[in-house]
C-alpha positions in Angstrom: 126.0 49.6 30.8 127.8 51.6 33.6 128.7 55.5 32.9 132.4 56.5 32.8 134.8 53.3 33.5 138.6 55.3 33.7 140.2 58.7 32.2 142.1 58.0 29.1 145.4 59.8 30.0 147.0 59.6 26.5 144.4 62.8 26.0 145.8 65.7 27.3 144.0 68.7 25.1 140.8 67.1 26.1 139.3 64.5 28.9 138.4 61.2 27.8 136.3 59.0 30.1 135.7 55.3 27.7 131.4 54.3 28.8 132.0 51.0 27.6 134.6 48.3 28.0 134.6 48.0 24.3 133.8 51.4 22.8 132.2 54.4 23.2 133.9 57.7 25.3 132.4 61.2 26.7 134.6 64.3 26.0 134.8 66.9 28.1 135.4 70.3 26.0 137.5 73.0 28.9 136.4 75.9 26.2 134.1 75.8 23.0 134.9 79.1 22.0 138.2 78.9 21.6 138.9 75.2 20.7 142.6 75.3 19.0 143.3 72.8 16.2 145.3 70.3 18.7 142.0 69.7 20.5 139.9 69.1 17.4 142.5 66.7 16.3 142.2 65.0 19.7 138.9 64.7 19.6 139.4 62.9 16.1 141.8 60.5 17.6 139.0 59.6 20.3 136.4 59.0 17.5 138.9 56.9 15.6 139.8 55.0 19.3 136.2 54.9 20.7 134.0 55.0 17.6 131.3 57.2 19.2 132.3 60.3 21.6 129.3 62.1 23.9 129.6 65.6 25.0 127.5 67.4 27.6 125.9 70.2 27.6 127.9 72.1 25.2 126.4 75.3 24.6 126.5 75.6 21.3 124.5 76.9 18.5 123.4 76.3 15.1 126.6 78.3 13.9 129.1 76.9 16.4 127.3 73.2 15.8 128.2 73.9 11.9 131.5 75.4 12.4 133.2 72.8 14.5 131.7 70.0 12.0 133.6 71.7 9.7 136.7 71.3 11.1 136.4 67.8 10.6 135.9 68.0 7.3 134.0 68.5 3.9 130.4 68.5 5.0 127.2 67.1 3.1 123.9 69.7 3.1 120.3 69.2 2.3 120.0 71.4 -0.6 118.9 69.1 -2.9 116.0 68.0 -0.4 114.3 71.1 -0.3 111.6 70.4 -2.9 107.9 70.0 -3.3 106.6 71.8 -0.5 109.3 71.0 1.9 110.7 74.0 3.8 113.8 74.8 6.3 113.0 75.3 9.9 116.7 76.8 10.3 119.3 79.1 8.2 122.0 76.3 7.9 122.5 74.0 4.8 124.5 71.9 6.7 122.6 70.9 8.9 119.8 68.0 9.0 116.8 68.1 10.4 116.8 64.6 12.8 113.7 65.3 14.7 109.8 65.0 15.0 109.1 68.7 14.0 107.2 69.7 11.1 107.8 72.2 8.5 105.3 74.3 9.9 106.4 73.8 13.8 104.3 71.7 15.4 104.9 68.2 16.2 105.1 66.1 13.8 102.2 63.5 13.5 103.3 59.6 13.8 101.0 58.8 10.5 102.5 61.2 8.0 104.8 60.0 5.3 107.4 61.4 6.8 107.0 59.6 10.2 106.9 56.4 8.5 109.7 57.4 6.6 111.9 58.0 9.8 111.0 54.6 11.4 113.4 52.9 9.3 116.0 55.1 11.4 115.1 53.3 14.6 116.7 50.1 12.9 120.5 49.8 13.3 122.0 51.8 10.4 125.0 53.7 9.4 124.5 57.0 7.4 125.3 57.2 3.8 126.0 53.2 3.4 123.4 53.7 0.3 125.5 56.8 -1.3 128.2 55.6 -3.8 130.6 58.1 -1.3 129.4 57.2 1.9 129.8 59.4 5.3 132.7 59.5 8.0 131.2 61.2 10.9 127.9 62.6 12.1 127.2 64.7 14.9 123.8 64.9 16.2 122.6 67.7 18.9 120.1 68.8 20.5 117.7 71.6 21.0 114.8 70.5 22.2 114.1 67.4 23.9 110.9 65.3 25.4 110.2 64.8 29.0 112.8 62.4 30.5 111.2 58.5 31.0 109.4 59.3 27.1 111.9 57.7 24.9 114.1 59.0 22.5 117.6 57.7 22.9 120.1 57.0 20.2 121.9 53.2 20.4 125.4 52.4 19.2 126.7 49.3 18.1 130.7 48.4 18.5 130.9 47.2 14.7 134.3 46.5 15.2 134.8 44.4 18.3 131.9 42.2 16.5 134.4 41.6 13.9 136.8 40.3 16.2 134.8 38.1 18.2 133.1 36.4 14.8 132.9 32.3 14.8 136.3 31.9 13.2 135.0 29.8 10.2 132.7 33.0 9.0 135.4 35.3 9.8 137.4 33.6 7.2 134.7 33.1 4.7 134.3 37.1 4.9 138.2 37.1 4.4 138.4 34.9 1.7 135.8 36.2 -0.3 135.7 39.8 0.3 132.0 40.3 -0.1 130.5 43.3 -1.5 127.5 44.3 0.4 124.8 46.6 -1.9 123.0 49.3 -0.1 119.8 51.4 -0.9 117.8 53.6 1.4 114.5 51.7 0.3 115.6 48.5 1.8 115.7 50.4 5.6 112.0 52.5 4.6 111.1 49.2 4.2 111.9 47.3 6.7 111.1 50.0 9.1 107.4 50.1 8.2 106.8 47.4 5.7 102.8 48.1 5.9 103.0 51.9 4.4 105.9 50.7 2.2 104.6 47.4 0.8 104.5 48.7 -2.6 108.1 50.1 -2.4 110.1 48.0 -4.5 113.9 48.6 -3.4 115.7 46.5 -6.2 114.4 49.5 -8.5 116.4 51.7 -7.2 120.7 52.1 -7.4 122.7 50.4 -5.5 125.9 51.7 -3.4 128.6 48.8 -3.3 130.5 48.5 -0.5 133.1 46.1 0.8 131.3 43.9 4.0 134.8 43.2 5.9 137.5 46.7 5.5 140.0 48.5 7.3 138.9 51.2 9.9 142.0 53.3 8.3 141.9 55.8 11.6 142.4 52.3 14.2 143.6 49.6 12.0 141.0 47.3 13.1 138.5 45.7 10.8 134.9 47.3 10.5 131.9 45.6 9.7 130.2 47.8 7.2 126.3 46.6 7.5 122.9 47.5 8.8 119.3 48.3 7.7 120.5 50.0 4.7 122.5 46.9 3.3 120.1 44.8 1.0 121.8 42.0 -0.9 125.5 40.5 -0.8 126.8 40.5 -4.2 128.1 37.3 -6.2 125.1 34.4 -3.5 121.9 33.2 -4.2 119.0 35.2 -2.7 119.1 32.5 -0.1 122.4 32.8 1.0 122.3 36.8 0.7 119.7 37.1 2.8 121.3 34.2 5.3 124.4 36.0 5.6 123.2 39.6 5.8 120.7 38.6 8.7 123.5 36.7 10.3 126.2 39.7 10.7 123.4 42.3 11.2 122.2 39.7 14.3 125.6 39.5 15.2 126.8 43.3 15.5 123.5 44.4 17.4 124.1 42.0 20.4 123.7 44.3 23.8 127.1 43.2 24.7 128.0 45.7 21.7 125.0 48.0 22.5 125.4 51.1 24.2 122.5 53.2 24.8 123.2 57.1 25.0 120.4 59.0 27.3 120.1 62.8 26.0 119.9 64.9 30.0 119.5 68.3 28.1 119.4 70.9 25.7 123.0 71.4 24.3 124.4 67.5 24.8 126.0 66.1 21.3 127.0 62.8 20.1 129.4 62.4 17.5 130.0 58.9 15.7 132.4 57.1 13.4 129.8 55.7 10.7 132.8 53.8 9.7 133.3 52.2 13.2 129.8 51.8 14.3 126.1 51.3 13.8 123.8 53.2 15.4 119.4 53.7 15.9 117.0 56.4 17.1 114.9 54.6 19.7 111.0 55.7 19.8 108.9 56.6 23.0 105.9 57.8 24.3 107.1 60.9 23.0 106.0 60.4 19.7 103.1 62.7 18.5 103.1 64.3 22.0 106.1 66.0 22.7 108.7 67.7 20.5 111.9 66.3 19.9 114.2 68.7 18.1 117.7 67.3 17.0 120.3 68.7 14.0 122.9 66.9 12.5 125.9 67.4 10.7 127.5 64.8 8.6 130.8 64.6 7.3 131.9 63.3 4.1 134.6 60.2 4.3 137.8 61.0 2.4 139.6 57.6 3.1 140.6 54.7 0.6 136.8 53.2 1.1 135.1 56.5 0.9 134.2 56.0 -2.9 133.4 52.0 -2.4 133.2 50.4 -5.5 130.7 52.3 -7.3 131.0 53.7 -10.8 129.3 57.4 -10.1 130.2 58.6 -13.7 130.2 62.2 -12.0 127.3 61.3 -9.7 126.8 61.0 -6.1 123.8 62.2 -5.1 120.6 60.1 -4.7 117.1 62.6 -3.6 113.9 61.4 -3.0 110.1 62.3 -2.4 109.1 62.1 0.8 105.6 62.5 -0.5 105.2 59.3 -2.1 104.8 55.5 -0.7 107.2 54.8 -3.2 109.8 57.3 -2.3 109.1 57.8 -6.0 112.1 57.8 -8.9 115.4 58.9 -7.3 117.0 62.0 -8.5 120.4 61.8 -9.3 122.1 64.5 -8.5 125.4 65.9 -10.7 129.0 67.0 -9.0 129.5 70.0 -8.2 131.6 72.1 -5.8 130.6 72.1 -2.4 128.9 75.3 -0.9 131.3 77.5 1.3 131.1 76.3 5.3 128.6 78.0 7.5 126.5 78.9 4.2 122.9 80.9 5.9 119.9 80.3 3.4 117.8 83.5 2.3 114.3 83.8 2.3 114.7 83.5 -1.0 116.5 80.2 -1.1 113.6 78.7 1.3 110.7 80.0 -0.5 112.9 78.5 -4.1 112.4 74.0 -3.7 114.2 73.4 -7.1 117.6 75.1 -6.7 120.8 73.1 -7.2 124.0 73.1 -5.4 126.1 76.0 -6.1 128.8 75.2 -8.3 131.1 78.2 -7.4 133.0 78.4 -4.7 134.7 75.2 -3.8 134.9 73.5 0.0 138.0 74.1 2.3 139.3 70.9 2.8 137.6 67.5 3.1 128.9 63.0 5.5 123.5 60.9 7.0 120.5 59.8 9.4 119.6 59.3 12.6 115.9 60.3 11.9 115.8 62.1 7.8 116.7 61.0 4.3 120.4 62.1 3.5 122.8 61.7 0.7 126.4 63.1 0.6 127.2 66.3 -1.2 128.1 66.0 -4.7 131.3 64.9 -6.1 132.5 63.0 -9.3 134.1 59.3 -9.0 138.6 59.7 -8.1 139.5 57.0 -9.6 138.3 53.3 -11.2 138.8 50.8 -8.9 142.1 49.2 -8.0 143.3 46.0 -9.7 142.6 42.3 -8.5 144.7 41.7 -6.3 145.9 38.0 -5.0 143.5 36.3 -2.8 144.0 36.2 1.2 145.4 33.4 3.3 144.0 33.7 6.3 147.0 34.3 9.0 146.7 33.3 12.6 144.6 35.9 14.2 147.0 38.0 16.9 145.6 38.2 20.1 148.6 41.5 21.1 147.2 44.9 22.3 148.9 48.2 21.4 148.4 51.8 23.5 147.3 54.4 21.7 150.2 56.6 20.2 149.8 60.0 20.5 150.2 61.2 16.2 147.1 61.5 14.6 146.9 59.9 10.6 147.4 62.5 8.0 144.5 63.1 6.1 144.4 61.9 2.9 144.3 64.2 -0.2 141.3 64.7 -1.8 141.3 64.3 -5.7 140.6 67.2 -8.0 136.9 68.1 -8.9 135.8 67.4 -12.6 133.8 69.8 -14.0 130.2 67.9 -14.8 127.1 69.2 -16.9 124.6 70.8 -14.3 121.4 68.9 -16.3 119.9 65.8 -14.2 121.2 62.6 -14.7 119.6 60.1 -15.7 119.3 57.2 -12.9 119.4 54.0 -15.8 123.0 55.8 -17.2 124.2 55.5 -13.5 123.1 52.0 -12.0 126.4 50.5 -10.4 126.6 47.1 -12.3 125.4 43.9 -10.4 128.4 41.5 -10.9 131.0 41.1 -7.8 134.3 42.9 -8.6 137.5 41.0 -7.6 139.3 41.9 -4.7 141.0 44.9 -4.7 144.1 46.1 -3.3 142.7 47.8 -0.6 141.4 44.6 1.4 144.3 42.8 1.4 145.6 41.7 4.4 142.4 41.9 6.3 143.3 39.2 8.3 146.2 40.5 9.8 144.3 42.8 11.6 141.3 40.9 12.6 141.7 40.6 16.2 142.9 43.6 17.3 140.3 45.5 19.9 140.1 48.7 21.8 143.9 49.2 22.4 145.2 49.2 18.8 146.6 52.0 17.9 145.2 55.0 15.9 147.0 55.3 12.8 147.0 52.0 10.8 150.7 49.7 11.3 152.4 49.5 8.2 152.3 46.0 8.9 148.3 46.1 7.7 149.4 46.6 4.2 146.5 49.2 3.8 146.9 50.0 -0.7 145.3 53.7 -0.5 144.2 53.5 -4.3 141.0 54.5 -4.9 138.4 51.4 -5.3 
């Protein structure tokens, strides 16, 4: 697709050029040292609007890369991933490592475990999908990066305008029934190299239930919430799980909802909505040749969907092996407070694999792959989900645009933290159970939303009917 179609004049702290007729914007940043809180909520407005947002050559840092993210929100860390052998290349807990280095620096080689662990991230995913609190955004950057004409872009996929422009008679079966869609990392390791993982059995591990069809809350459009991650839709045969799951995954990864982002150099960042979009690392010639270093924050999601429909019991957190073909027996992870922002790792933290999140001091204010295995930050269940509500009649699709109003939606309050035992949990006492849930409040009135595209507005119409109880 062409580069920058128009400016987006309804910016004024930032510059907005939209790359895509559909989605997709590059931000130009006047200052990164001195970014006042009007801009950063700007540039939250444009990921809400645009659903992935590209800026060049930023200059920043580990610490500025951290510190922004931030800003946005509670972030996830990789704590809990540092074990076995594994060690940090970098001081930050925030951030991920998304490239093809190893732990001791030198490129990483394409038949270790953990290279066939990352090709499932060149499938279209979104980040989190498989946590039972899944991820708002992500922000990858880069540091080093492979000759140009090697490979190594990142893809996006406009998850959203796919909704609207759904056969109508499947766009009403998703309405009507309100799928839940069950997600586990194994199901992408899988599919991404089935060969190396053919003894990797993904139904033994837990599944994260999420809602196939929900509100975007930042646009008021409808979101597909799929990709490689999603294994099995809950309450159909095998048959018709797999039919429908292929079909919308097919669907939303057309190129006419493809963008592909080219990295130019050192310091470029891409920040996405996992909400709003899919997204893949592509390969190259790069691979066991060249290094490719890339970081990544993610942000947790504090809206009504953050929590799914999953019955945590205090847990969040899945870790796993990267030693093993099996991705051996996930470790649940208990809640606890989130580690203070910016937190630098000692030697001592490096050099100790089995340390658990600090349960001290709590998180300011309210997050995982393009290329590693990631699981939100630890935090107990808010609430049980929402009542049944009254099935949908579907309601003539609108075909009305709306500009994009300048306010930016409040952000919603997190719940308080329950103190949880620090010991393991055990992953049979936390399996999310198997049978579909009714419909809860906070789908209703999908369909009044359904064909709304670039132009709707940014905060949600009250005419959507969006309940914000937990589910």
């Amino acid at each position: 697709m062409a580069g920058v179609l128009y400016i987006d004049t309804s910016f004024t702290k930032v510059t907005v050029k939209p790359l895509h007729p559909t989605f997709g914007a590059e931000i130009q940043v006047q200052d990164w040292n001195n970014l006042d809180d009007d801009a950063v909520r700007e540039i939250t407005r444009a990921a809400n609007k645009y659903g992935f947002c590209v800026f060049r050559n930023t200059g920043l840092d580990d610490k500025g890369h951290v510190e922004f993210s931030w800003r946005l929100g509670e972030l996830d860390n990789i704590k809990r991933f540092i074990t076995g052998d594994r060690k940090l290349r970098y001081e930050y807990l925030e951030l991920f490592d998304a490239g093809n280095i190893a732990d001791d620096g030198s490129i990483l080689d394409p038949n270790s475990t953990r290279a066939h662990t990352n090709r499932g991230n060149q499938l279209f995913h979104t980040d989190s999908s498989y946590n039972f609190r899944r991820a708002s955004f992500s922000l990858l950057r880069a540091v080093e990066l492979p000759p140009k004409g090697t490979g190594g872009s990142t893809e996006f996929a406009d998850t959203r305008t796919a909704f609207v422009e759904l056969p109508d008679s499947l766009k009403k079966d998703l309405v009507k029934n309100n799928y839940v869609g069950c997600h586990t990392l194994a199901q992408s390791r899988k599919l991404g190299s089935p060969e190396y993982f053919k003894d990797l059995d993904p139904t033994k591990f837990p599944f994260a239930r999420h809602r196939l069809a929900q509100i975007h809350e930042g646009s008021g459009r409808v979101n597909l919430y799929v990709g490689a991650h999603l294994h099995h839709i809950e309450g159909l045969s095998d048959d018709e799980s797999v039919k429908l799951r292929d079909t919308l995954n097919k669907h939303v990864t057309q190129p006419k909802y493809v963008y592909t982002f080219d990295w130019e150099q050192p310091g470029d960042m891409v920040m996405w909505d996992n909400r709003a979009t899919l997204h893949r690392a592509m390969s190259g010639s790069f691979a066991g040749k060249y290094r490719r270093d890339l970081r990544r924050t993610t942000v947790h999601d504090e809206s009504a969907n953050a929590w799914g429909l999953n019955d945590t019991e205090g847990v969040t957190a899945l870790g796993y092996q990267l030693s093993a073909k099996t991705l051996g027996a996930p470790k649940m992870t208990p809640a606890t407070s989130t580690p203070a922002p910016v937190a630098a790792v000692s030697a001592e933290t490096r050099d100790a694999p089995e340390t658990t999140p600090d349960a001290s001091t709590p998180a300011p204010a309210p997050v995982v792959s393009t290329e590693t295995i990631d699981a939100p930050e630890t935090t107990p269940a808010t609430s049980t989900p929402a009542p049944a509500a009254a099935a949908v009649d579907v309601v003539a699709a609108s075909t009305e645009t709306f500009d994009a109003p300048e306010t930016t939606p409040e952000a919603s309050t997190p719940a308080p933290v329950a103190a949880v035992s620090t010991e393991t949990v055990d992953v049979k006492e936390t399996t999310p159970a198997a049978s579909a849930p009714a419909p809860t409040a906070v789908d209703v009135e999908i369909a009044a939303v359904c064909d709304k595209t670039l132009d709707a507005p940014d905060t949600a119409p009250a005419a959507v009917g969006i309940s914000v109880a937990a589910s």
